[in-house]
ROVEX-130722 format. One record per residue (C-alpha): residue number from 1; chain; x, y, z. Coordinates in Angstrom, 1 decimal. Layout:
REM residues N
   num   cadena       px       py       pz
   NUM        A        X        Y        Z
...
REM end
This chain:
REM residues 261
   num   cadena       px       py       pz
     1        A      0.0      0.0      0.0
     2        A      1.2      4.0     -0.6
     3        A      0.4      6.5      1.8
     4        A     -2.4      8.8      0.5
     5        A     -1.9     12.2      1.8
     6        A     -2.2     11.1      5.2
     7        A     -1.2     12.8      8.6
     8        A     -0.4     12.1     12.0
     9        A     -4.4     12.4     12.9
    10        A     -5.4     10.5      9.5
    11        A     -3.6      7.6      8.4
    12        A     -4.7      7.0      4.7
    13        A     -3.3      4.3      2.3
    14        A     -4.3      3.4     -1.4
    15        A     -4.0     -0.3     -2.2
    16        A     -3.1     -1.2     -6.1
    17        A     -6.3     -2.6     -6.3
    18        A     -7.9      1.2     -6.5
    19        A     -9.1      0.2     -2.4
    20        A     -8.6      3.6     -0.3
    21        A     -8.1      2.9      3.5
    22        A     -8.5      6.0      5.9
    23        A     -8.0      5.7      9.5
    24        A     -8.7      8.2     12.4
    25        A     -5.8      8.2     14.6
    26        A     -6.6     10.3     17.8
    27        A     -7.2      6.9     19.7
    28        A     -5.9      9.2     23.0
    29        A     -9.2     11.0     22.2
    30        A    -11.6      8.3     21.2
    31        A    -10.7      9.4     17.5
    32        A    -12.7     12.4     17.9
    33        A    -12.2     15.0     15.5
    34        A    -10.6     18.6     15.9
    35        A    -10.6     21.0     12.7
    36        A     -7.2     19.9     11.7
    37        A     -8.3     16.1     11.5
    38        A    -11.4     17.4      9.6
    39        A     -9.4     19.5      6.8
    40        A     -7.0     16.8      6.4
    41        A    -10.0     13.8      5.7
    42        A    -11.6     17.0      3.5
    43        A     -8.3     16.9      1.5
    44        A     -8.1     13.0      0.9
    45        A    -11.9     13.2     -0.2
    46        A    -11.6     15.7     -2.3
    47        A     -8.3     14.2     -4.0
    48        A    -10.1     10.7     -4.0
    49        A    -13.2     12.4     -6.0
    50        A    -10.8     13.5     -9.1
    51        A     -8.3      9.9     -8.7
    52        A     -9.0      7.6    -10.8
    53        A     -7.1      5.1     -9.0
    54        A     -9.1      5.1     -5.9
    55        A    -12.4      2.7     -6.8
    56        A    -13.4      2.2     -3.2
    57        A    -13.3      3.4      0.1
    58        A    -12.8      2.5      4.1
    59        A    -12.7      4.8      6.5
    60        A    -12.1      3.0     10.1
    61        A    -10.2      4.5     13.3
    62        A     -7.1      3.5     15.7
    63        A     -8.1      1.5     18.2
    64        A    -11.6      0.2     20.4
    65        A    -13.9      3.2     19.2
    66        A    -14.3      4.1     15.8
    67        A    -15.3      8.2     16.5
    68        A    -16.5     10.0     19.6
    69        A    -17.6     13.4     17.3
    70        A    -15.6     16.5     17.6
    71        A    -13.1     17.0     20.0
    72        A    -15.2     19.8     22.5
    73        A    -11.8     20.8     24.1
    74        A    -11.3     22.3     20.5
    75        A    -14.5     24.6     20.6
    76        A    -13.7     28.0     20.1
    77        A    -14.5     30.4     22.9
    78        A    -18.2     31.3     21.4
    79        A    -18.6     27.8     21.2
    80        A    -18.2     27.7     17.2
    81        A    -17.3     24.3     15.9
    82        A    -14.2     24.0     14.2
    83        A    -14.8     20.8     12.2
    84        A    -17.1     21.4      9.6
    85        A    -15.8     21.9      6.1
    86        A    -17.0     22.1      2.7
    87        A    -18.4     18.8      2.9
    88        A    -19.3     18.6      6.7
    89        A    -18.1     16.8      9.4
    90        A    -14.7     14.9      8.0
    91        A    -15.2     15.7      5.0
    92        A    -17.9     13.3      4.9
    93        A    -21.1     13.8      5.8
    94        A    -22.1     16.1      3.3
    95        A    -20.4     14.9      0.4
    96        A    -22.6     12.3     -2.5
    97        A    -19.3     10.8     -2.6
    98        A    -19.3      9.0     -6.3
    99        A    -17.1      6.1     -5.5
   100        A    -18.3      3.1     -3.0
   101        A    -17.6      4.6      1.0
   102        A    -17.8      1.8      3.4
   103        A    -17.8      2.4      7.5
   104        A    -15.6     -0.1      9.2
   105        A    -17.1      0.7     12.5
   106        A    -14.0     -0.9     14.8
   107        A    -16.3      0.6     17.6
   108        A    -18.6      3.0     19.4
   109        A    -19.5      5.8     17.1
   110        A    -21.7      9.0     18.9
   111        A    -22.3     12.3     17.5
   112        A    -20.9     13.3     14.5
   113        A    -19.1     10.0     14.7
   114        A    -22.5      8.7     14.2
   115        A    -23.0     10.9     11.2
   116        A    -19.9      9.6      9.4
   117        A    -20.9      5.9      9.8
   118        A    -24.3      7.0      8.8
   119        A    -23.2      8.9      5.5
   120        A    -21.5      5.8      4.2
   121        A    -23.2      3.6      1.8
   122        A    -22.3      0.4      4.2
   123        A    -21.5      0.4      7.5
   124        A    -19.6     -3.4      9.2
   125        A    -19.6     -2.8     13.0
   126        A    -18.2     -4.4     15.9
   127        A    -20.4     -6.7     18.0
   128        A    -18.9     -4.1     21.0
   129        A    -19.7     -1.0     19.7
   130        A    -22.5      1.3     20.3
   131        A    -24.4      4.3     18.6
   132        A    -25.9      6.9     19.6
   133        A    -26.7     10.5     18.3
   134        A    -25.6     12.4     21.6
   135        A    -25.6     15.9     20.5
   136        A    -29.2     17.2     22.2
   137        A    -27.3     16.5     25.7
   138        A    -25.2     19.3     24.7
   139        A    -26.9     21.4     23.4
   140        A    -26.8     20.9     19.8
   141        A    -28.4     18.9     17.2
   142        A    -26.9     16.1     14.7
   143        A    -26.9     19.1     12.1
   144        A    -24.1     17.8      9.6
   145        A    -26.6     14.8      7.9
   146        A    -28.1     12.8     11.3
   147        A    -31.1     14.0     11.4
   148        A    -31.9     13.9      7.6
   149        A    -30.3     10.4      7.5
   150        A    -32.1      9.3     10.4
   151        A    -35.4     10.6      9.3
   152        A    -34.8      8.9      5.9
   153        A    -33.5      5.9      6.2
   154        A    -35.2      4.4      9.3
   155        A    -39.3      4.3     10.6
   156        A    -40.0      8.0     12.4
   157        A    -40.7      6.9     15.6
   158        A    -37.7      5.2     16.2
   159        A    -35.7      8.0     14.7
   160        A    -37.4     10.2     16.8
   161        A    -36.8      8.1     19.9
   162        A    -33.5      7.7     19.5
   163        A    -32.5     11.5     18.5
   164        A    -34.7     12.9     21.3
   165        A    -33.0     11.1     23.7
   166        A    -29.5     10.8     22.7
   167        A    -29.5      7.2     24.2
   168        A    -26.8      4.9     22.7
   169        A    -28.3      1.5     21.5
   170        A    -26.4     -1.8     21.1
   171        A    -24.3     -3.0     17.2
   172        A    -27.5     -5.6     17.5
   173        A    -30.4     -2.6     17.8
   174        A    -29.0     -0.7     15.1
   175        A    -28.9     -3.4     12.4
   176        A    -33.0     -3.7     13.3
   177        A    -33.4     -0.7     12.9
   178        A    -31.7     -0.6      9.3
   179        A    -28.6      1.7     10.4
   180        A    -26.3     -0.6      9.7
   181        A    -25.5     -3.6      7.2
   182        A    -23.1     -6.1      9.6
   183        A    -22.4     -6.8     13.1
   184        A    -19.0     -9.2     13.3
   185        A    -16.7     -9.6     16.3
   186        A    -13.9     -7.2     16.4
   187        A    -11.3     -8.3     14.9
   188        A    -13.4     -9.3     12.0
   189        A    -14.5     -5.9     11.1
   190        A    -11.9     -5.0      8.8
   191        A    -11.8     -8.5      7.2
   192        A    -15.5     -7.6      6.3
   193        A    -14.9     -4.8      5.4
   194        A    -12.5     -5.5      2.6
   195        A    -14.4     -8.5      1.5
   196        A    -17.5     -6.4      0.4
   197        A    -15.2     -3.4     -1.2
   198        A    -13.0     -6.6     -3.4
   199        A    -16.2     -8.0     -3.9
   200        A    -17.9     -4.0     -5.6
   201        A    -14.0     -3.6     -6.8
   202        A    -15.2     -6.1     -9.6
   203        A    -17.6     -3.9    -10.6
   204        A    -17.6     -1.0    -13.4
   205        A    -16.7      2.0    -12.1
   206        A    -19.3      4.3    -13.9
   207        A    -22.1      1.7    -12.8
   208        A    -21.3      2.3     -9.6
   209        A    -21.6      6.1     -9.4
   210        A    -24.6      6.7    -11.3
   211        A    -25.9      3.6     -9.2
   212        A    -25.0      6.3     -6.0
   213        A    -26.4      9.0     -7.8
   214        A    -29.8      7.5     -9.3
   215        A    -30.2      5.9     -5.4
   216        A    -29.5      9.5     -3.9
   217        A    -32.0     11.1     -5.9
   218        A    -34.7      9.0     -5.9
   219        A    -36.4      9.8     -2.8
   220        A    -36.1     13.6     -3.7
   221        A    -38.3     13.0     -6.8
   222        A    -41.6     11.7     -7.7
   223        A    -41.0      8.2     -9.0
   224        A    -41.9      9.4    -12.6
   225        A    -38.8     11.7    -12.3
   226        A    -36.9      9.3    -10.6
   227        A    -37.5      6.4    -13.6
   228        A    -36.8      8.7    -16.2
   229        A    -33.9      9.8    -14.3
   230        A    -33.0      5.9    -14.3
   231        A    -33.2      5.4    -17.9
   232        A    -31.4      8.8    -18.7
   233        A    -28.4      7.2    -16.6
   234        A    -29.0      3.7    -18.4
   235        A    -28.7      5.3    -22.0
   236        A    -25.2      7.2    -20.9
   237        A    -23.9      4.4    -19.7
   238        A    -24.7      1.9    -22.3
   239        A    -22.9      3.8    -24.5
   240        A    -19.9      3.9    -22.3
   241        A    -16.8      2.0    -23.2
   242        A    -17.8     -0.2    -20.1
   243        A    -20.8     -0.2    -20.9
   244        A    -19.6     -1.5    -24.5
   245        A    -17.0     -3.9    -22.7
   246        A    -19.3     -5.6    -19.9
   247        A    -21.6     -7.3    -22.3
   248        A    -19.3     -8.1    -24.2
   249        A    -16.9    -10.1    -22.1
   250        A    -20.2    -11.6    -20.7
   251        A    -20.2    -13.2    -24.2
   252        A    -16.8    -14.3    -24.5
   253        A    -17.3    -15.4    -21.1
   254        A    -14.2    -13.7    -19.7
   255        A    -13.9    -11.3    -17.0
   256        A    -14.5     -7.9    -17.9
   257        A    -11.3     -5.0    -17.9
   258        A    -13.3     -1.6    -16.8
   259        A    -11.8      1.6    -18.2
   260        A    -14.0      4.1    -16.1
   261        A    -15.1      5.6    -19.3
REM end
């Protein structure tokens, strides 16, 4: 693997197989995130977007908890927070990211911790870890794509529930609920992890963003728009190079060689 503009706080290596690792390395501080930690997984994002070579990503932390949220030592003295950047908290969690992001959830994930697992397209958590969206007991909300997510992605009631009460819930609990794809002992995580990003690594690259992108939108359009939206995507791609080549090594019965174009 070759570093990937990664820091002290940020550990990020690209594989030769196009698979992007980031890891949060502030394990003295539960990984939580101060505004340098944030610019610098802003600045591997935004150089993953335009890199070809990166097909897929991880994004995991150092040690027994994946992310605690931001660092509150690092407030500033109005009590402005000094983590969000162009694509809120990380770098993350409001990005439509057009390559594959999974969560390796190594741990407990609260706050905007929370938020990055939940802004990932598939999230493989530890059987010890625990999530909660914590903010309301300080006096803020999960602003930076929690409560959207929540509010989307799960029934309203136990959304509302859970963000009302900032109570953490069990790996187990948030699977039910649909917040999560995996629950695997520890020291499986990353195993898991890897095994579902080789597995969408055999897939064509432009399939797999306007997959994201068609998914993304389609619950922020009437279904009408959303199908023609679909088939709009469909007749791009088909007329692809990959979308010439998949086809046709389906055919020859040989495994297809994406171009991402």
């Amino acid at each position: 693997m070759a570093d990937y503009y990664g820091t002290d706080t940020v550990v990020s290596d690209l594989r030769e197989d196009g698979l992007l690792i980031i890891r949060i390395n502030r394990p003295e501080v539960a990984n939580a995130l101060n505004g340098v930690t944030s610019d610098a997984m802003e600045t591997i994002m935004n150089h993953a977007e335009k890199d070809k070579a990166v097909r897929a990503i991880i994004v995991t932390g150092t040690g027994k908890v994946f992310c605690a949220g931001e660092d509150l030592s690092e407030l500033s003295a109005g009590g402005e927070c000094q983590t969000v950047t162009e694509h809120g908290f990380g770098g993350l969690t409001a990005r439509l990211c057009s390559k594959p992001v999974i969560c390796a959830c190594n741990g407990s994930a609260a706050g905007g911790g929370m938020e990055i697992a939940m802004s990932c397209d598939i999230v493989v958590a530890s059987d010890r870890a625990k999530f909660g969206f914590t903010e309301v007991g300080l006096g803020i909300i999960a602003s930076t794509g929690g409560l959207v997510r929540m509010a989307r992605d799960i029934n309203r009631k136990d959304a509302m529930e859970l963000l009302l009460t900032g109570r953490r819930i069990k790996a187990d609990k948030a699977k039910e609920l649909g917040m999560i794809n995996y629950v695997v002992p520890a020291e499986e995580v990353m195993p898991k992890a890897i095994e579902l990003a080789e597995e969408i690594l055999k897939n064509a690259p432009l399939a797999l963003k306007w997959t994201k992108y068609v998914v993304h939108a389609a619950d922020q359009m009437s279904e009408e728009d959303a199908m023609r939206y679909s088939d709009a995507a469909y007749r791009f791609l088909e007329k692809t190079e990959d979308g010439i080549e998949g086809p046709k090594a389906f055919v020859e019965k040989r495994d297809p060689v994406w171009q991402g174009r």
